[in-house]
C-alpha positions in Angstrom: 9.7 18.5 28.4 8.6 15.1 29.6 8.8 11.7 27.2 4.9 11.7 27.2 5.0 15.5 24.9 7.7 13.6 23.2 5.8 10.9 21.9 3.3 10.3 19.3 0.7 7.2 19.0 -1.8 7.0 16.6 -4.4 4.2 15.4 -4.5 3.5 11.8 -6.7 0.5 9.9 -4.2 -0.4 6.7 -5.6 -2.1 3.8 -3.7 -4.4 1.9 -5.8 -4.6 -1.2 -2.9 -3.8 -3.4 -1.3 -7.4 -1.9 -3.3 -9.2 -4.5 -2.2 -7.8 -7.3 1.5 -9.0 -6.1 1.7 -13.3 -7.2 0.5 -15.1 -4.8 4.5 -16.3 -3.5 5.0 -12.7 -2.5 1.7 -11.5 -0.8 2.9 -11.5 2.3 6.0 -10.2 2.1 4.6 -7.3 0.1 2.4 -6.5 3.3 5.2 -6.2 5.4 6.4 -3.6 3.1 3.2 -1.8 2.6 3.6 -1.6 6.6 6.7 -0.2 6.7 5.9 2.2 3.4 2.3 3.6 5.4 4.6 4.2 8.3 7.1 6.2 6.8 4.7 7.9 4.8 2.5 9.0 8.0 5.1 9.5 10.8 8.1 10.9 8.6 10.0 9.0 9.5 12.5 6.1 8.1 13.4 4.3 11.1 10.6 2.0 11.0 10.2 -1.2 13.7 7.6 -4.2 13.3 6.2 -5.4 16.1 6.7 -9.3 16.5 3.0 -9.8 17.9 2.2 -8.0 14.6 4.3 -9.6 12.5 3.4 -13.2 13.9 -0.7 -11.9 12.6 0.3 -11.0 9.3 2.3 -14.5 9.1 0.2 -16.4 10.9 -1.6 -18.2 7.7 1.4 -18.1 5.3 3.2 -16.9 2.5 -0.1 -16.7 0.2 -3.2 -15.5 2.2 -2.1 -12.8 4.6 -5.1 -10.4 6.1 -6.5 -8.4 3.9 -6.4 -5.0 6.7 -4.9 -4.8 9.8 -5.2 -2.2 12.8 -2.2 -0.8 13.6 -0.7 1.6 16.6 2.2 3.5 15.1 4.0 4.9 18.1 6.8 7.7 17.3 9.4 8.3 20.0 12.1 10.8 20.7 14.4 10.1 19.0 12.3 9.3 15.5 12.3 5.5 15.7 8.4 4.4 15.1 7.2 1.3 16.4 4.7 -0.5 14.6 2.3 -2.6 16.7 -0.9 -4.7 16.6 -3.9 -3.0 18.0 -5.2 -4.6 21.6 -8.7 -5.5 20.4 -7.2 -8.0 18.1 -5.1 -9.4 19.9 -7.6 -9.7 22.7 -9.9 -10.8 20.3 -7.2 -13.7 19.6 -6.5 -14.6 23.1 -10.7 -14.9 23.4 -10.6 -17.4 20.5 -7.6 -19.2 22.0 -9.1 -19.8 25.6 -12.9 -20.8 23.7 -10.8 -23.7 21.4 -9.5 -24.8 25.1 -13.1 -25.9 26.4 -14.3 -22.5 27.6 -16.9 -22.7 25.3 -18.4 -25.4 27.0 -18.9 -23.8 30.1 -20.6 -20.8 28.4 -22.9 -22.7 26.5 -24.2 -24.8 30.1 -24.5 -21.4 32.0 -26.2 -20.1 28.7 -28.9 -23.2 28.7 -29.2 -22.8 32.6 -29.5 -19.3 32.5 -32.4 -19.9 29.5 -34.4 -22.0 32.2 -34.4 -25.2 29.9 -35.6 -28.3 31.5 -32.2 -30.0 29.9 -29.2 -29.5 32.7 -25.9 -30.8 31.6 -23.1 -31.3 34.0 -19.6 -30.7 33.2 -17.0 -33.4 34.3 -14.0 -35.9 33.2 -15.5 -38.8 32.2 -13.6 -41.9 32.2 -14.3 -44.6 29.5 -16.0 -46.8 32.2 -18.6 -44.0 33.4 -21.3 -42.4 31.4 -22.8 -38.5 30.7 -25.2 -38.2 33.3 -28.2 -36.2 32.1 -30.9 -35.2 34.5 
């Protein structure tokens, strides 16, 4: 048999609604264990591994306020170890969010006016404190 037969990934959405009943100093770490309790109950197995991408979401607003669900990719190898891992969307959805806060946005929004056929063009460049927005 190949490793491919040998392993198993699935896609999961976990809620965490249970978190809340938790005080509020231990939501997030109950999470972690709802995590680890979903992925033992679903892949029997009890070797279970977070992912740190994962782990760095569920953290990534604190001790008190951590997602409410997450989408998960549990992936079962040979040797029964399951891995535990954020699905790409989010994290692609992250990365998007991440490159608009940069100044991306910008861009967008001048191609979306020039593209609308506005008579209001807006050019995009460093401006030093001596020089002015030129608006045509």
């Amino acid at each position: 048999m190949s490793s491919m037969e040998d392993t198993l990934a699935r896609i999961y959405t976990i809620n965490f609604s249970k978190a809340w009943l938790t005080p509020k100093h231990k939501r997030t770490d109950r999470v972690i264990n709802m995590i680890k309790e979903f992925a033992t109950k679903h892949m029997k197995s009890t070797q279970i591994k977070i992912d740190q991408e994962l782990n760095r979401y569920i953290w990534e607003k604190g001790k008190t306020n951590p997602p409410r669900k997450v989408r998960v990719r549990i992936i079962k190898d040979e040797d029964d170890q399951v891995i535990v891992s954020l699905y790409e969307d989010i994290a692609l959805d992250k990365e998007t969010r991440e490159k608009s806060e940069d100044g991306n946005e910008v861009a967008q929004d001048t191609a979306n006016l020039e593209s609308s056929g506005s008579d209001v063009n807006i050019k995009n460049k460093v401006v030093s404190s001596d020089e002015e927005i030129t608006k045509t």
